[in-house]
N, C-alpha and C positions, 0 to 999 in steps of 0.2 A: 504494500500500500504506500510505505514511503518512499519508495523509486516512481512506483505509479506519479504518485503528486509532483515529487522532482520534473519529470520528463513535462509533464502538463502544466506544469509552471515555466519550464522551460522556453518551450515552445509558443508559450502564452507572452513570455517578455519577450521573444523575436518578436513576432509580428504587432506588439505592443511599443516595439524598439524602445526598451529598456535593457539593463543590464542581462545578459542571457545566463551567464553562470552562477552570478549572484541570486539569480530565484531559486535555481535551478536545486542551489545547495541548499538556499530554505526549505524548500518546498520537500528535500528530500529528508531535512532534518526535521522539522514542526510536522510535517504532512500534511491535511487536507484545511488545517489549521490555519496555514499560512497565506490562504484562498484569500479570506477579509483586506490582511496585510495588503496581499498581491494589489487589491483592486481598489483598495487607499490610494496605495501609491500610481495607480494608473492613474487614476482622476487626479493627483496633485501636478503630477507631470503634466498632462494634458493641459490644464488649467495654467502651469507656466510658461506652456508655449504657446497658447492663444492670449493670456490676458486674463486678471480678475472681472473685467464688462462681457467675458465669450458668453456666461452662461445665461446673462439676464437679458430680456426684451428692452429694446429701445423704440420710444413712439415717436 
């Protein structure tokens, strides 16, 4: 289960373009645990390449 999460963590920060080995070793030491973590830190990245204004409506 914890290689499972590794590899899907993995593969989740490529195509995320995040760090790829650093999930990868989370994912395989927390396991399914590190899922929350993971998708934290997606949105926080995301959020500092577009801009604190990306996510609100502008009228």
């Amino acid at each position: 289960m914890l290689l499972a999460s590794g590899v899907f963590l993995g593969f989740s920060a490529y195509y995320a373009g995040l760090a790829v080995k650093r999930w990868a070793f989370i994912g395989a030491l927390l396991g399914p645990i590190a899922y929350p973590l993971f998708t934290t830190h997606k949105h926080l990245a995301h959020r500092k390449v577009e801009g604190n204004q990306s996510h609100r409506l502008s009228f």
